[in-house]
C-alpha positions, -999 to +999 in steps of 0.1 A: -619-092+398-613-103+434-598-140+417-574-118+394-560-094+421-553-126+440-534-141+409-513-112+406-505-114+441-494-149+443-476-143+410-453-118+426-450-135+458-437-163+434-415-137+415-399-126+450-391-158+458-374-169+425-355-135+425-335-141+453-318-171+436-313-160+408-291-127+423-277-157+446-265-178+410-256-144+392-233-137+423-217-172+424-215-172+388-192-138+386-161-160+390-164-184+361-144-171+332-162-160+302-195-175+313-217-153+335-256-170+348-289-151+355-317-166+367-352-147+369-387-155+370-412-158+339-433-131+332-410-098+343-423-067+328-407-047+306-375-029+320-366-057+344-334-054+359-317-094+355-282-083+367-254-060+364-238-077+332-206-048+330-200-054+363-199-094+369-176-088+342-152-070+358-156-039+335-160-005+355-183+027+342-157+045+330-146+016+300-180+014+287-175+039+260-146+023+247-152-013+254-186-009+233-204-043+257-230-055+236-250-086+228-251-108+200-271-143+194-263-171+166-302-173+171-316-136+162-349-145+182-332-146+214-323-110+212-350-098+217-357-110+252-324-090+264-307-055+264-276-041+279-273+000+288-246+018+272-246+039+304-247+014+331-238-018+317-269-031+331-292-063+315-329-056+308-358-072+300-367-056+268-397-083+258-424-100+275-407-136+289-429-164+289-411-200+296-436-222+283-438-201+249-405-205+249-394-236+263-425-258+256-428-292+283-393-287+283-379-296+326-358-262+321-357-233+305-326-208+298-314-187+273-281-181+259-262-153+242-228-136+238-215-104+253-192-090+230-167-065+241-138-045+218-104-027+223-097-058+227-119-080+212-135-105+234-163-129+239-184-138+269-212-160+275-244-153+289-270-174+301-304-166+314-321-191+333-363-186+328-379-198+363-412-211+360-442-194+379-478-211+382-497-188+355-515-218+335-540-240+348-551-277+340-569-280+305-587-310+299-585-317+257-621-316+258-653-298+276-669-329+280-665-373+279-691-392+268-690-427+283-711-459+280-710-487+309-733-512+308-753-521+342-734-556+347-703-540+348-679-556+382-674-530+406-639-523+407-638-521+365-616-487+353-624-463+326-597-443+310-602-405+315-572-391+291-551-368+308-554-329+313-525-303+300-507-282+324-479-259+307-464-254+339-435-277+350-425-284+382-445-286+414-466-263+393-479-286+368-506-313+366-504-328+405-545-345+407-574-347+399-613-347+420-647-360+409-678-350+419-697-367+447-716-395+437-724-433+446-712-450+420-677-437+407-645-424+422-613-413+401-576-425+406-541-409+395-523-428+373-486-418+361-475-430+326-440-441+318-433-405+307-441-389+340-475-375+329-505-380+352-539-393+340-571-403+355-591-436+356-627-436+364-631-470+391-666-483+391-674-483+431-706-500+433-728-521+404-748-499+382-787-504+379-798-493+345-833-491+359-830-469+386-807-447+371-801-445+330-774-416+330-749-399+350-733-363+347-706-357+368-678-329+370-643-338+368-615-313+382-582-316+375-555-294+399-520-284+399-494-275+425-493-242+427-501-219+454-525-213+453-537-239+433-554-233+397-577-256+382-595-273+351-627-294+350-646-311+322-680-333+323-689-367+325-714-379+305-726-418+316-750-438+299-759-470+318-763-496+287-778-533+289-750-559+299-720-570+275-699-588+299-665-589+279-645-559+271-621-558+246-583-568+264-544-557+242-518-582+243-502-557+263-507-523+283-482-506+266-460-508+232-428-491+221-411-486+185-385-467+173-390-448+135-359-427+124-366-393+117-361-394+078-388-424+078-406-415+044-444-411+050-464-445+048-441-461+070-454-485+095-450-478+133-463-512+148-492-532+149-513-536+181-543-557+185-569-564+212-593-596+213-630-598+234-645-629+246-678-622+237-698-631+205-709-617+175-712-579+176-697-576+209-667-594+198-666-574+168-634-545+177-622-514+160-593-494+165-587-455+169-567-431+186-582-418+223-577-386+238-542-376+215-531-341+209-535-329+172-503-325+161-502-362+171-530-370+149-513-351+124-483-377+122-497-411+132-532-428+119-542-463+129-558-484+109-596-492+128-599-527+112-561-544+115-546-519+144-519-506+123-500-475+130-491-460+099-467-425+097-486-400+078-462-369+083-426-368+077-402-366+114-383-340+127-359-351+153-349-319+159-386-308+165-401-332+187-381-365+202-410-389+206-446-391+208-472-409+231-501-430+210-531-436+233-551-466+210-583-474+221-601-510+209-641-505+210-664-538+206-697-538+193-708-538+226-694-503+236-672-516+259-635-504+253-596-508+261-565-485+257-528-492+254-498-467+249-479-470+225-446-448+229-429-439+198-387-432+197-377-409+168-343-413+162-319-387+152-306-390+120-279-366+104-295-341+083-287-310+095-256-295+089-238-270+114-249-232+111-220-208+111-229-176+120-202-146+123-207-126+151-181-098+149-153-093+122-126-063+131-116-059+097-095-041+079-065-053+112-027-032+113-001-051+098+017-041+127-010-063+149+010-086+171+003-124+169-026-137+188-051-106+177-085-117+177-097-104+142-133-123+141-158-140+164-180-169+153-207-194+166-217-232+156-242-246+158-256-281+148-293-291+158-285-329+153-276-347+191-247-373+202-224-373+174-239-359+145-243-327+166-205-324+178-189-301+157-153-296+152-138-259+130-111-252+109-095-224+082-093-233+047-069-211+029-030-198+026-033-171+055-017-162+087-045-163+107-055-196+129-090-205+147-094-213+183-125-229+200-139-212+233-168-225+250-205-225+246-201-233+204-183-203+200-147-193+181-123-169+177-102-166+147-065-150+156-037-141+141-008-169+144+020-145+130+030-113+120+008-099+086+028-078+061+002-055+042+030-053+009+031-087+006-011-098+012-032-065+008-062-088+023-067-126+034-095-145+018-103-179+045-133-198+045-144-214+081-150-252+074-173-266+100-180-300+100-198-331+123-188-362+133-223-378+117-221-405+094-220-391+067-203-362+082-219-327+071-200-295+066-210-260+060-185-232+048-184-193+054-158-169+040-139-151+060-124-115+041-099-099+062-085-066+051-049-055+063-046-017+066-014-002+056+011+012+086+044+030+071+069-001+080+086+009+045+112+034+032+110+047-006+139+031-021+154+044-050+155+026-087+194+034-087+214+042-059+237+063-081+229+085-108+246+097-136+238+125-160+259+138-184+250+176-196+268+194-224+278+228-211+259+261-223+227+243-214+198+270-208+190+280-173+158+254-163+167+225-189+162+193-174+193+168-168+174+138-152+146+120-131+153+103-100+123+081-090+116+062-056+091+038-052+076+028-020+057-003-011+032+016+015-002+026+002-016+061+002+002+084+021+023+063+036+037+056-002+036+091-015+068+102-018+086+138-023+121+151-031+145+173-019+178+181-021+200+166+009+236+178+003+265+170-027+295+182-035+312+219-020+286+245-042+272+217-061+235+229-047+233+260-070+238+242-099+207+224-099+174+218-085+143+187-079+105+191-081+090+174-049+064+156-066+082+140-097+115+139-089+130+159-120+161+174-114+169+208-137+196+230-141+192+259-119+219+280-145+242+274-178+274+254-168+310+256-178+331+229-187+360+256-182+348+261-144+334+230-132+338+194-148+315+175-126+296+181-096+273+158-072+240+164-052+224+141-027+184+138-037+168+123-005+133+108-011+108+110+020+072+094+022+045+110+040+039+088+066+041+096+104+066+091+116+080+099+077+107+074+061+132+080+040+164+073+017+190+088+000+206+084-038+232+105-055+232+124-083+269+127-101+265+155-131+292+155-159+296+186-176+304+182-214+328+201-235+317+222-265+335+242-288+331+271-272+365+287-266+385+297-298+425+289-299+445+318-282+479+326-299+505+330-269+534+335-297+535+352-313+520+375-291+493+404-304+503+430-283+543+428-287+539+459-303+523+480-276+547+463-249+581+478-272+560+510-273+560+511-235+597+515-240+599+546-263+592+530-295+565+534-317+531+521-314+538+502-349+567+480-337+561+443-343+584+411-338+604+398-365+627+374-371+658+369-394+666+339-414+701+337-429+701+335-471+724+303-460+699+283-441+688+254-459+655+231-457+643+226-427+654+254-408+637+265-374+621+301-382+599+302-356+573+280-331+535+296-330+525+285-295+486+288-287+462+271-265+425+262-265+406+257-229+383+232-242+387+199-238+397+165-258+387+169-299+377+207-292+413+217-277+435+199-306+450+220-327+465+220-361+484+247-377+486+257-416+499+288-433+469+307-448+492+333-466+531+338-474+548+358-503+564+331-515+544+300-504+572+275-512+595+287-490+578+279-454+559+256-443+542+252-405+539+218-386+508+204-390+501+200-348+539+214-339+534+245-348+571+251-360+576+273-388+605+258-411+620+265-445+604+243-473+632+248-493+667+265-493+665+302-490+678+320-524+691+353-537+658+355-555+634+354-524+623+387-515+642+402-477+607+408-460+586+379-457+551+385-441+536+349-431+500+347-416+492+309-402+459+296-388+451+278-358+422+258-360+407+235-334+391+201-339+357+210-328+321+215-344+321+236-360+359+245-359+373+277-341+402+290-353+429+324-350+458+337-367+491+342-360+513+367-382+549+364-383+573+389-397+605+371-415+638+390-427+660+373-450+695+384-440+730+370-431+729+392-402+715+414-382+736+446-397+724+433-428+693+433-415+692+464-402+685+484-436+660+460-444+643+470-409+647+510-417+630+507-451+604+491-435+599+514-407+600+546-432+579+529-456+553+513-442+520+526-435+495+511-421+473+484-436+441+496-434+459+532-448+477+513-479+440+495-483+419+530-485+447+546-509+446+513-534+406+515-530+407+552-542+433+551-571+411+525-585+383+547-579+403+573-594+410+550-626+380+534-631+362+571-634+390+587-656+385+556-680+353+565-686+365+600-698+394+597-716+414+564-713+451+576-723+447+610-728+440+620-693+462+598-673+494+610-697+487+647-685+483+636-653+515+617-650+536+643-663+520+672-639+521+653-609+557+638-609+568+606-585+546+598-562+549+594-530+555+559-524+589+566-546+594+593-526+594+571-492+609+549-507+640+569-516+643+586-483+673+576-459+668+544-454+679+540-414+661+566-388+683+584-366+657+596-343+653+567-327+665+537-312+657+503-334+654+481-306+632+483-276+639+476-244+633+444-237+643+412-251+619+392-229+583+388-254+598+356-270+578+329-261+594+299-277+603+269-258+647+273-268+665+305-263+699+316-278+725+344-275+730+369-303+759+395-306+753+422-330+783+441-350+783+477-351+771+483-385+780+512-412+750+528-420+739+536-382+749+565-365+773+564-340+753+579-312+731+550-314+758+525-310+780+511-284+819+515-298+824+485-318+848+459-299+827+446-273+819+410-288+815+397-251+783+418-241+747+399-246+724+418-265+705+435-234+733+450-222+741+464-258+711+474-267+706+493-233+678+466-222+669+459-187+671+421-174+640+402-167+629+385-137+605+362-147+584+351-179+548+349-191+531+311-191+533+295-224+521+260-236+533+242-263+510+239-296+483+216-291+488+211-254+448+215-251+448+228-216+450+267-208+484+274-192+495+270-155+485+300-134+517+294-110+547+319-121+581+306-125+614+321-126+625+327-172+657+328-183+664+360-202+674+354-238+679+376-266+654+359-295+660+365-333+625+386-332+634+419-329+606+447-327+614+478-353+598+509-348+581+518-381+579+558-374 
């Protein structure tokens, strides 16, 4: 108990002053950039603090959060030795630390890792140096030697000991070793090529069998340390009769070289010993002395040429060289030993490791140039050439690699990335070695590129055109607008709205936000509104949002929708002579003389449609005429002429009904009616006109008396065909048609002319004097000679100021709304009153 308190205290004694070094190192190490050094002692507990990592690289407590400091290894194993705080940004031991498991024989002992850091991404290297303390003492290979000298051996003859293990290096390894008291022997350090100490057992004084047959003795060996630990292991000597000779090699020491990819059954070298004594003593064998096992494992010597053969393939990598100790034994039991030291030499068959230590994927497109997206390390276990490794990028993609120290890379961005154009960048890292032949090893690289809204919808058309036939139903579509935009998700989702148009266009029409239909928001009218434009502006949903704007022209088509309109003549020019004391019945005529010949200008039916192109041309026809042959109506003038010269025959009222028909589908039509007198002039006329004013009911009243006489007819047939209707005819006298008819044919009562000349509506005008005729009273009349006067003035009529619109037939647009000063004339129409 008392030995193993005093171990722990030198052990920490040892640990103190290693410590104070290593915070020395850290400290002097802060300023290198991107490489920081620790040094601490083997065997730290659990917890340890090795140095303020966060700090020494210049990151303060508050930017731990978002710096994320953390460790990362190509070599997984080495992890575990380490950890960093989150809190303090502190390095820990977080596993037991011992150099020699870890380093082996190897002079120093370190370990190296990465301290990776993000917002930005960045690399720095760590490395540990792992102090040696004296916690293993000397270890001989075995307990015990057994050893055969026979009594007439020369003082001063040596007898290889092997050599005892220390995994310590340093001053704390393997420093000498003690024998036991005795009068015969006394032990010597030796130091092989290599550095390794072994003993040699010199013969002091000649042996004498007889006195003394054996000899056990206790060999020490002792390190360097403080204090200093120790091994021991007994010597066992038998004192044999004399064989003067011993076996002698050509030479103390051999060396080879073997190439690490040697196949097994290759031969090493050949040593060989000879003796100078006879027969059995001369006779010599060959084997390996004290040799470790993994040693054994590789070589075997032949016992009867001396031949080292390889057994076990090389590993370069593993284990650099070896040291053979071959022993020759003669039949006499004397032996010799030579070292043989064997090179391995490195041959190129290991290709480099890649190992990805941090990827920041998926990167902005808007990252700027130089971004570090991915951290690497390489690593090659071959040495000198085959171990130097160079890297590149293989693949079409902005993104380049640059080397930083320790093995380690960093892949950057070498321009600008454009998610539209390369949603994601496929690389692979090529590392390769500058062996013969060179070896490469690939790794693939997938970098994603997240969307940032760098793009406006754009419209398929920048102008739109619809064309919508008027009437349409409230809500009927007239067109889709679309937008496309190169962003992805909602970045690229685009909506509608309405931005603008023409003055009041907006009521007319409306757009869904998601699809971009445009509908009407009412019926529209050609009549009030040909075309009409809106703006549609599309607008994605990024932040901050993008957008663009198309237009939207809408042409209203004509239908047939507006029937012709008869300006002349008019419907109503009998109410308007009514307003000036004549009769409601008064209607325009006008008088043809019995002299006019073919061709001759009755009238001109004037009428307008307010549709548009095919709908708003107009023809004309006459539909019904007492004598059919005598007028005829220009087929898109609209002039009423004489077919024919007028004759005696040809009755003096002429009633003539004409159509006006569109061009439309279906056509739209209206009638015109147009009272004729046939008469040299208008005295003549004049009887004509009171014969039709006494006698003429009205339609509908001459309709409903011809549909009950033949009521009236068809009922008394039944009865009594021919006698019934002769009583009937002789009790009920003339009727009373006859009766009208024989009246006086010119009313006295009241005037025949109202009193204004002003309803004509043809395009020509002309001045007509009037003769005081026979058969009108006198107190209707003017006295005769006044030939001068124009008909208003003789007929008692007012003169006009202005005149209603008209349009010539066919025009196809509805007449101008602006009023213009009209020339009074007297037309040949004349309204008569028919009371």
């Amino acid at each position: 108990m008392a030995g193993r308190q005093r171990q722990r205290q030198s052990h920490r004694r040892a640990a103190g002053r290693v410590l104070l070094p290593a915070l020395l190192l850290g400290l002097c190490c802060r300023a290198a950039p991107e490489r920081v050094r620790y040094a601490i002692p083997e065997e730290l507990g659990r917890g340890s603090l090795v140095g303020p990592l966060a700090r020494d690289l210049g990151l303060s407590p508050a930017d731990l959060p978002a710096r994320q400091l953390r460790v990362a290894s190509a070599a997984k194993r080495q992890l575990k030795y380490f950890t960093v705080s989150g809190e303090t940004g502190n390095l820990y031991v977080s596993e037991r630390l011992d150099r020699e498991e870890m380093c082996g024989e190897a002079a120093s002992c370190s370990v190296s890792f990465e301290a990776l850091v993000q917002n930005p991404l960045n690399v720095f290297h760590v490395e540990v140096a792992i102090l040696d303390i004296n916690d293993n003492a000397p270890r001989f290979l075995r307990d015990s030697f057994q050893l055969e000298i026979n009594e007439f051996t020369s003082p001063g003859t040596r007898f290889y000991l092997g050599t005892a293990e220390d995994a310590d290096v340093g001053s704390n390894s393997l420093q000498s070793y003690e024998l036991e008291a005795n009068g015969y022997f006394a032990v010597e350090v030796k130091e092989s090529q290599d550095g390794s100490k072994f003993a040699e057992l010199v013969l002091r004084r000649a042996l004498d069998r007889e006195r003394e047959q054996s000899l056990r003795l206790v060999l020490t060996a002792l390190d360097g340390g403080e204090p200093p630990r120790s091994g021991t292991a007994q010597l066992c000597i038998n004192v044999t009769d004399a064989n003067d000779n011993p076996p002698m090699f050509a030479h103390d020491s051999y060396r080879a070289s073997l190439r690490e990819d040697a196949p097994p059954g290759s031969v090493v070298l050949n040593v060989s010993a000879s003796d100078a004594d006879a027969g059995t003593n001369a006779r010599i064998t060959y084997g390996f002395g004290e040799t470790p096992a993994k040693v054994l494992q590789k070589f075997v010597v032949d016992a009867e040429s001396g031949t080292i053969t390889l057994q076990e393939a090389l590993d370069f990598e593993d284990t650099r060289g070896y040291t053979l100790l071959v022993e020759a034994r003669d039949g006499g039991g004397l032996v010799a030993h030579c070292q043989v030291e064997v090179e391995v030499l490195d041959v190129n068959d290991n290709a480099p490791e890649i190992t990805m230590l941090s990827v920041s994927s998926p990167v902005p497109e808007d990252a700027p140039a130089g971004t570090v997206v991915a951290l690497l390390n390489v690593n090659d276990r071959d040495s000198g050439e085959n171990g130097q490794v160079s890297c590149e990028l293989s693949g079409e993609a902005p993104l380049s690699i640059v080397a930083s120290s320790g093995g380690s890379y960093k892949v950057v961005t070498a321009s600008a990335l454009d998610r539209e154009q390369a949603p994601e960048h496929r690389v692979a890292v090529v590392a390769r070695d500058r062996g013969s032949p060179a070896l490469s090893s690939r790794a693939a690289l997938v970098l994603e590129v997240s969307d940032v809204n760098d793009n406006a919808p754009v419209f398929e058309e920048a102008a739109y055109s619809a064309y919508v036939a008027e009437n349409n139903a409230a809500g009927a579509p007239v067109l889709r607008v679309r937008a496309r935009d190169a962003d992805a998700g909602a970045n690229g989702r685009v909506s509608y709205w309405l931005a603008g148009g023409s003055a009041g266009a907006a009521p007319y029409v409306s757009v869904e936000a998601r699809s971009g239909a445009v509908y009407a928001q009412r019926s529209f009218d050609y009549e009030q509104c040909r075309e009409f434009a809106v703006a549609v502006r599309a607008q994605d949903g990024g932040a901050p949002a993008r957008s663009s704007t198309a237009t939207v022209r809408v042409f209203v088509l004509d239908r047939n929708d507006n029937a012709p309109r008869v300006l002349w003549p008019a419907a109503g020019a009998g109410a308007a002579g009514a307003g000036a004391g004549a009769s409601p019945a008064a209607a325009p005529f006008e008088v043809v003389p019995r002299s006019a010949e073919a061709g001759y200008l009755v009238a001109k039916v004037v009428a307008v449609d307010a549709d548009a192109g095919r709908n708003a041309w107009l023809s004309y026809e006459l539909v019904q005429a007492p004598e059919p042959a005598l007028f005829r109506v220009g087929l898109h003038s609209g002039e009423v002429r004489t077919a024919r010269a007028v004759s005696e025959r040809d009755a003096a009222k002429q009633r003539l009904v004409a159509v006006v028909k569109d061009h439309g589908q279906p056509a739209l039509s209206a009638t015109a009616t147009l009272h004729v007198v046939l008469a040299e002039s208008l005295q003549e006329a004049l009887p004509e006109l009171s014969e039709r004013a006494a006698g003429a009911d009205s339609p509908a009243e001459l309709q409903f008396y011809l549909v009950l006489a033949l009521a009236l007819l068809s009922a008394l047939f039944l009865l009594s065909v021919a006698l019934a209707v002769l009583a009937r005819v002789r009790r009920a006298g003339p009727p009373a048609v006859l009766r009208c008819l024989g009246a006086q044919r010119f009313s006295v009562a009241g005037a025949a002319f109202p009193a204004d000349f002003c309803e004509g509506t043809l395009p020509y005008s002309y001045n007509l004097c009037v003769a005081p005729g026979r058969a009108v009273a006198e107190g209707a009349w003017l006295p005769p000679p006044l030939p001068s006067l124009a008909a208003e003035e003789l007929l008692g009529a007012e003169p006009c100021g202005k005149r209603s619109p008209t349009s010539s037939a066919g025009a196809g647009e509805p007449p101008a709304d602006a009023e213009a000063p009209q020339v009074c004339k007297p037309a040949q129409s004349l309204p008569l009153s028919l009371s």
